[in-house]
Backbone as numpy.savetxt, mean C-alpha at the origin, in Angstrom:
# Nx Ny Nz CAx CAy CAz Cx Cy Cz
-2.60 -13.77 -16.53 -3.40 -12.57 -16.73 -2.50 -11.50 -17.36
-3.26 -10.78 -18.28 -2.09 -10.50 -19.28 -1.59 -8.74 -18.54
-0.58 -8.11 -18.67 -0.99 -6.62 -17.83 -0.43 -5.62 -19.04
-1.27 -5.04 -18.91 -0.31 -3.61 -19.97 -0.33 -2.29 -19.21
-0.44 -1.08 -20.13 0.10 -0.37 -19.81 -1.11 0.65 -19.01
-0.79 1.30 -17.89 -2.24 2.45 -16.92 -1.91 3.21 -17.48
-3.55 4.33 -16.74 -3.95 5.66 -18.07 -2.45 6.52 -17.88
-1.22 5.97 -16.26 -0.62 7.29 -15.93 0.93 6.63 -16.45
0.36 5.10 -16.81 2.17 4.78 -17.70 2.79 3.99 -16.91
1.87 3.38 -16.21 2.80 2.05 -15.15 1.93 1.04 -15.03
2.08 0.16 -14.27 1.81 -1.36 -15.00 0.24 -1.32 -14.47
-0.72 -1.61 -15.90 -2.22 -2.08 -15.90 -2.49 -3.36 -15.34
-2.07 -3.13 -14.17 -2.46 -4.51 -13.50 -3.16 -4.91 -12.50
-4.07 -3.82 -12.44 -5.47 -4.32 -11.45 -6.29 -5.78 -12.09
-6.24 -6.14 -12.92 -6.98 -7.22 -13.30 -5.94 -8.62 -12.51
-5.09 -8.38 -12.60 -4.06 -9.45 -11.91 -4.13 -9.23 -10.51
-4.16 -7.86 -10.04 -3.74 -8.39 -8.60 -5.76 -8.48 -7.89
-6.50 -8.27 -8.54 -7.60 -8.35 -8.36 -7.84 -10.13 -8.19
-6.91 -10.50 -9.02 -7.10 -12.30 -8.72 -6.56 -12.63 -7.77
-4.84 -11.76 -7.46 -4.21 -12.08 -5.94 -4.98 -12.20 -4.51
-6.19 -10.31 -4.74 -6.92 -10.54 -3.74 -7.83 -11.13 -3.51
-8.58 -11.98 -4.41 -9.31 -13.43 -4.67 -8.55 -14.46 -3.54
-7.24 -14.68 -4.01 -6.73 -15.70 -3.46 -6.59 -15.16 -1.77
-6.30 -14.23 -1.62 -5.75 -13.64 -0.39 -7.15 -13.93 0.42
-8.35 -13.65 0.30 -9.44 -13.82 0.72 -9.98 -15.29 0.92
-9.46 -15.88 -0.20 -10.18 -17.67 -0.37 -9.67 -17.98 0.98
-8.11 -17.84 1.31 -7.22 -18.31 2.17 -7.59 -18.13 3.34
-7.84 -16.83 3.70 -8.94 -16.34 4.79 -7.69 -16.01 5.70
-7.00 -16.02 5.97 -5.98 -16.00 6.93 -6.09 -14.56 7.62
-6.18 -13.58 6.38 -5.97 -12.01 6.59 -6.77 -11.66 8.26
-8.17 -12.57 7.91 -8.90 -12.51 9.31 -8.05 -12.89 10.92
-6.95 -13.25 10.61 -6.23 -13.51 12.10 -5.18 -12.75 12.85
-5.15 -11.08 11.78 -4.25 -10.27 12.16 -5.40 -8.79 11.81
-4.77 -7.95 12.59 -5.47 -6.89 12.56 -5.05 -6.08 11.08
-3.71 -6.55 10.54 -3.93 -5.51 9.33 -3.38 -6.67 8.51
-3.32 -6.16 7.21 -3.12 -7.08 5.42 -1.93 -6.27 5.08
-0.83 -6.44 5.24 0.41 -5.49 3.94 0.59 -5.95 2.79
0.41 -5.77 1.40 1.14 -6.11 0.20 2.18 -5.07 0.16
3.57 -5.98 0.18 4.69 -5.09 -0.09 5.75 -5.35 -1.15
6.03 -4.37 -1.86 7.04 -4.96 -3.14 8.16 -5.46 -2.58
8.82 -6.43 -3.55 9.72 -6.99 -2.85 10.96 -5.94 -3.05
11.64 -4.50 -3.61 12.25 -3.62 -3.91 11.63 -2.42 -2.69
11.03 -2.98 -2.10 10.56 -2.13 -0.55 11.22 -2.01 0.54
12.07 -1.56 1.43 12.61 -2.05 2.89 11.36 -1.73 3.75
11.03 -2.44 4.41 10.31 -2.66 5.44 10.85 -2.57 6.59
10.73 -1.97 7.65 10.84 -1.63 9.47 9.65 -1.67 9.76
9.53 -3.53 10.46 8.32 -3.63 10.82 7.75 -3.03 12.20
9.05 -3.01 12.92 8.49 -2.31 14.33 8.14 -0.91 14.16
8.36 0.05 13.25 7.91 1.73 13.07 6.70 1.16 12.30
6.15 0.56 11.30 4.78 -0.11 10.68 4.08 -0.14 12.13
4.42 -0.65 12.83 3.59 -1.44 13.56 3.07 -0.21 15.01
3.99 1.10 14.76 3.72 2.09 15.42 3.02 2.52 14.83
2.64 2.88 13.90 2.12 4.03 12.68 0.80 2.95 12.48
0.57 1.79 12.86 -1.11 1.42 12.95 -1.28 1.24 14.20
-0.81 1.57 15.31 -1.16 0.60 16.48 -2.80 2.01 17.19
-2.80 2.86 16.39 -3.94 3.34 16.82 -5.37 3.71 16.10
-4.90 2.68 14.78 -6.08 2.09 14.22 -6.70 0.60 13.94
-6.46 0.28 14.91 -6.94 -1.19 15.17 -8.40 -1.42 15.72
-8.56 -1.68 14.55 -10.44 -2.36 14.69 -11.17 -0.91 13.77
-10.22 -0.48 13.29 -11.40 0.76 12.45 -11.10 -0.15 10.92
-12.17 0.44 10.61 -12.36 0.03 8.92 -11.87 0.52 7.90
-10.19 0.75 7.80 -9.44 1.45 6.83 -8.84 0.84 6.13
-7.58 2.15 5.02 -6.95 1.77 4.40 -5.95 2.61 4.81
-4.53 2.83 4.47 -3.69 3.63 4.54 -3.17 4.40 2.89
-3.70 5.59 3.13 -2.92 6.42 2.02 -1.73 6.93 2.58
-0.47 6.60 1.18 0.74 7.18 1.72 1.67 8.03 1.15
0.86 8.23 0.35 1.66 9.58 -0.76 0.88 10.51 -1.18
1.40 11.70 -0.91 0.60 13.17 -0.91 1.61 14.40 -2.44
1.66 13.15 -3.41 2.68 13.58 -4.29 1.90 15.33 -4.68
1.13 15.00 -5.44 0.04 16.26 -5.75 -1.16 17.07 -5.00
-0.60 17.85 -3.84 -1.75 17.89 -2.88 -2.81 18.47 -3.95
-2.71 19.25 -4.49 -4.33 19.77 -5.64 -4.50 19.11 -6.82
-3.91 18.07 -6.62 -4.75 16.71 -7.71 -6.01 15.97 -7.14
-6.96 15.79 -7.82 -8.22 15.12 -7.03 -7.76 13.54 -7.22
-6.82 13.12 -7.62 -6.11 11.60 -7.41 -5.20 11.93 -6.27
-4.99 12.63 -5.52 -3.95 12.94 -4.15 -4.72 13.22 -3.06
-4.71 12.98 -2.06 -3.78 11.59 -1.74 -4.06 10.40 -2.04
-3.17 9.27 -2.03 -3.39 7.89 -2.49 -2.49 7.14 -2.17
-3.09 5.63 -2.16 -1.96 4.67 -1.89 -1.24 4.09 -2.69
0.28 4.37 -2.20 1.48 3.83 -3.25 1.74 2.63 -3.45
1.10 1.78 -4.17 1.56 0.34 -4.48 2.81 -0.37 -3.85
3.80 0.74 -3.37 4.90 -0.47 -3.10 4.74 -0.96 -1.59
3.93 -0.20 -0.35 3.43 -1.04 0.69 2.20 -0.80 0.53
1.17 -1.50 0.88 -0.29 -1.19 1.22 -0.78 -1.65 2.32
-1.66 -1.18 2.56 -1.97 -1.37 4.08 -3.63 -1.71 4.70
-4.14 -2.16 4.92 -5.10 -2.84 4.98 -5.63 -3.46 6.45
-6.80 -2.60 7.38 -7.08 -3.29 8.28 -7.95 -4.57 8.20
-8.15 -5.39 9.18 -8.90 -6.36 8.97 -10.50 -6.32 8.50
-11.25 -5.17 9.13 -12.63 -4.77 9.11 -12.45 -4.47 7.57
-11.03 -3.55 6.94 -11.18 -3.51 5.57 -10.82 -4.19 4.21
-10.19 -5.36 5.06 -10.49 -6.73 4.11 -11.71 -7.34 4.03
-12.50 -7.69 4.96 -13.85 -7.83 5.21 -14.57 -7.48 4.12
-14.67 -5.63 4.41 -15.03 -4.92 3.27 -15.22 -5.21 1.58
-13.79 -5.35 1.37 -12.95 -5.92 0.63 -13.97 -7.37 -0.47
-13.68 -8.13 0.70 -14.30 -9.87 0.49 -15.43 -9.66 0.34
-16.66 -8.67 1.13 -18.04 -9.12 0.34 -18.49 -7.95 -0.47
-17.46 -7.02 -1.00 -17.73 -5.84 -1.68 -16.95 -6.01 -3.51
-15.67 -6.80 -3.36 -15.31 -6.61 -4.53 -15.56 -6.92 -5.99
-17.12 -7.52 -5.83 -17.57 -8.20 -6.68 -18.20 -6.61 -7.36
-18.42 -6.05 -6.64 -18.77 -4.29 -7.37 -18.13 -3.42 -7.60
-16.68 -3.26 -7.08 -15.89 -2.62 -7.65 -15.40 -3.26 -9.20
-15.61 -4.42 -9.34 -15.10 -5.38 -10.60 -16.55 -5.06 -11.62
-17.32 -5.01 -11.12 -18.73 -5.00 -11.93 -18.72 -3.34 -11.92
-18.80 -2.51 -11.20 -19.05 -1.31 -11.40 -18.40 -0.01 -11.59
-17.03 -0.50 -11.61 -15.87 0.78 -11.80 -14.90 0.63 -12.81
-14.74 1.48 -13.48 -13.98 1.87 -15.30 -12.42 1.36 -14.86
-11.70 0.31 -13.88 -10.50 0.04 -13.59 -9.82 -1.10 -14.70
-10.47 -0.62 -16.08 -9.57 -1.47 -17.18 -7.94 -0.79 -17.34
-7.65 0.18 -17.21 -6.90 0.90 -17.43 -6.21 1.62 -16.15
-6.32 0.78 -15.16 -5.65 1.42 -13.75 -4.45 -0.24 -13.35
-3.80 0.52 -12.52 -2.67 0.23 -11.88 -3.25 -0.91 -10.61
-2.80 -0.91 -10.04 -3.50 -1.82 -8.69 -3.55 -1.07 -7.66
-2.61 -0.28 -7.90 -2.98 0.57 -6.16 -3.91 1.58 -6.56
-4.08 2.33 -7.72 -4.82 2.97 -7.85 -6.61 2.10 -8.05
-6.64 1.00 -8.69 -7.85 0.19 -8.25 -7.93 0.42 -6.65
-7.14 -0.18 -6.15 -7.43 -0.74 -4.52 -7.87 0.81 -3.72
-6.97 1.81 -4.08 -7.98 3.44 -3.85 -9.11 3.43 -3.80
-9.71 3.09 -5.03 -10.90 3.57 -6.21 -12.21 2.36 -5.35
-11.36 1.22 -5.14 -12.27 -0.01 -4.68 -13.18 0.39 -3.36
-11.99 0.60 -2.35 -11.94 0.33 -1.15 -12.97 1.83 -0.63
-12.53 3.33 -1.19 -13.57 4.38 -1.13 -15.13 4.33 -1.61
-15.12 3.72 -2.74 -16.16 3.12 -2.93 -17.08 2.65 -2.00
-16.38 1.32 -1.14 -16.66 0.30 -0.29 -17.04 0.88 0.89
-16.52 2.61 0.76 -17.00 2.70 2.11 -15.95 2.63 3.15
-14.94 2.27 2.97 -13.62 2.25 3.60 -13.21 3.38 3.80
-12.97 3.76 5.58 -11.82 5.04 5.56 -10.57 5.35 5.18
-10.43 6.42 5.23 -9.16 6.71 5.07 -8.47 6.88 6.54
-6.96 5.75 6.53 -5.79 6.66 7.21 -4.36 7.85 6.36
-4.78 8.97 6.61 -3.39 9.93 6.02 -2.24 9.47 6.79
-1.77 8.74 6.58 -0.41 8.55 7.01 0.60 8.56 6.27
1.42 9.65 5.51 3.03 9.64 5.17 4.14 8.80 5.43
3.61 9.05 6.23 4.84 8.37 7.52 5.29 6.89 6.77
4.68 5.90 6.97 4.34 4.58 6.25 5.28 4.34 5.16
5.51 4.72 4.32 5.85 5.04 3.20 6.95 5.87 2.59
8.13 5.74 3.10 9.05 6.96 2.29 9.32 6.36 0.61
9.17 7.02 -0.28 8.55 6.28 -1.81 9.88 7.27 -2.71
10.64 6.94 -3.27 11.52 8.10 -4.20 10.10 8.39 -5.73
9.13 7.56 -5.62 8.33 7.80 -6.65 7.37 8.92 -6.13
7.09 8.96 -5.43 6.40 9.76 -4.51 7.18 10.90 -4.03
7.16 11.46 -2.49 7.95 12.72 -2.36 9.52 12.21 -1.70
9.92 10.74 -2.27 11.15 10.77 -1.53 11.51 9.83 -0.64
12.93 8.96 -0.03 13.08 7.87 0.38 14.55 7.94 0.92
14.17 9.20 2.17 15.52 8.89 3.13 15.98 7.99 4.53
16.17 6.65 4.53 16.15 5.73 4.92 16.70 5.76 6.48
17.50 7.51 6.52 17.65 7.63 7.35 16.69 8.74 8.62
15.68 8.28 7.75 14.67 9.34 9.02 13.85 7.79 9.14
14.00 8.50 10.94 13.69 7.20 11.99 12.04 7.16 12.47
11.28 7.90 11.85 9.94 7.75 11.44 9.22 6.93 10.50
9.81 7.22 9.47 8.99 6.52 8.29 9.34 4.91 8.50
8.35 4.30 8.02 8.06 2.57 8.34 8.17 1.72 6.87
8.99 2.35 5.76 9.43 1.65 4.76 9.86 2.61 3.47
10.57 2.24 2.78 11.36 2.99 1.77 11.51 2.14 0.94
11.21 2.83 -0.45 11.07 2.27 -1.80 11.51 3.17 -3.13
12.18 2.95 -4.17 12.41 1.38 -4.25 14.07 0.95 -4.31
14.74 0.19 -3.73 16.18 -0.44 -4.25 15.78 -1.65 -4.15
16.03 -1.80 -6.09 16.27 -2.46 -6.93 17.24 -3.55 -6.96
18.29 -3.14 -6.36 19.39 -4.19 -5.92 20.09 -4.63 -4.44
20.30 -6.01 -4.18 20.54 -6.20 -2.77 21.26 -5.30 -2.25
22.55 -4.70 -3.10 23.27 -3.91 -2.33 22.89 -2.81 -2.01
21.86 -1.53 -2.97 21.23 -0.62 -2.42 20.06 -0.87 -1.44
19.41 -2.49 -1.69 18.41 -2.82 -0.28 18.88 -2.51 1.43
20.17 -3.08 0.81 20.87 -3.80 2.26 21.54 -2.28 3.01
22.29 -1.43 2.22 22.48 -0.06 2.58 21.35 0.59 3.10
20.76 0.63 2.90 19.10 1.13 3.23 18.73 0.62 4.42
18.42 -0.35 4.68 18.04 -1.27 5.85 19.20 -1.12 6.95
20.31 -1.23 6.60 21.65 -0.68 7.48 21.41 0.53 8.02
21.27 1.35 7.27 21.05 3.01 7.46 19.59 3.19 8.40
18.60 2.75 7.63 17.38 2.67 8.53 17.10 2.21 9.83
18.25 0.59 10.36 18.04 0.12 11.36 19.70 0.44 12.18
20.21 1.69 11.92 21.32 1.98 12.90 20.86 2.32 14.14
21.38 2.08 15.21 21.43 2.67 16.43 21.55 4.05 15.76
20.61 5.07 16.95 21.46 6.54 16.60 22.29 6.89 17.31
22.43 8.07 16.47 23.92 8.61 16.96 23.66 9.32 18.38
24.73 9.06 19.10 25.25 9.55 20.45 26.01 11.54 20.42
């Protein structure tokens, strides 16, 4: 699937990952956990702070927005492609709805996270505001050492991954 370029200059690739979530759905699996993450692989992930930051939306019908780059943009808030977040009720959603976001919304020229926004509101899907989720340097920023946020993006290379993840999963200080 071929991808070019979104209206905002990063990769037009809702038509591709629109086939991923095809597959993600055929598989059915998503149904055996309460939430769905797509995460870049240039992401650090701390699954135990993730797993704080949903544990009090379980069984609602959401999504997680995690970047509040432009609060007076009517595209802000939104979810940042490099984790996404996805409860089960809103995969559901998802599986017998996306045949109308594909048929009925102008996403030739969008990104994937900005589709999966555009889809999922559509669908009727809530919103969770959660920041937290997400420390993004594309977004407002990615200090690995605040013991809140539940993933930081992006390093590009093992050695800035692995510094990151070091820093993120230190004991604190005494």
């Amino acid at each position: 699937i071929p991808v070019g370029i979104s209206q905002d200059g990063t990769a037009g690739n809702a038509k591709l990952f629109m086939a991923v979530w095809d597959k993600v759905i055929a598989g059915n699996r998503f149904r055996n956990f309460d939430f769905t993450l797509k995460v870049d692989a240039d992401a650090v992930l701390i699954p135990w702070r993730i797993r704080d930051h949903l544990h009090p939306h379980v069984g609602s019908s959401s999504y997680v927005v995690n970047c509040n780059k432009f609060p007076n943009s009517p595209n802000f808030p939104m979810m940042f492609g490099a984790v996404e977040v996805f409860s089960r009720p809103a995969m559901v959603a998802y599986a017998k709805g996306s045949w109308k976001c594909g048929t009925q919304l102008p996403w030739h020229a969008w990104g994937e996270d900005y589709y999966m926004t555009h889809c999922l509101d559509y669908l009727g899907v809530g919103r969770i505001n959660d920041f937290g989720v997400l420390g993004d340097q594309l977004c407002t920023g990615a200090n690995c050492g605040d013991t809140f946020v539940g993933s930081f993006h992006p390093f590009k290379d093992q050695g800035s991954w692995f510094q990151c993840w070091t820093q993120a999963t230190a004991p604190p200080a005494r």
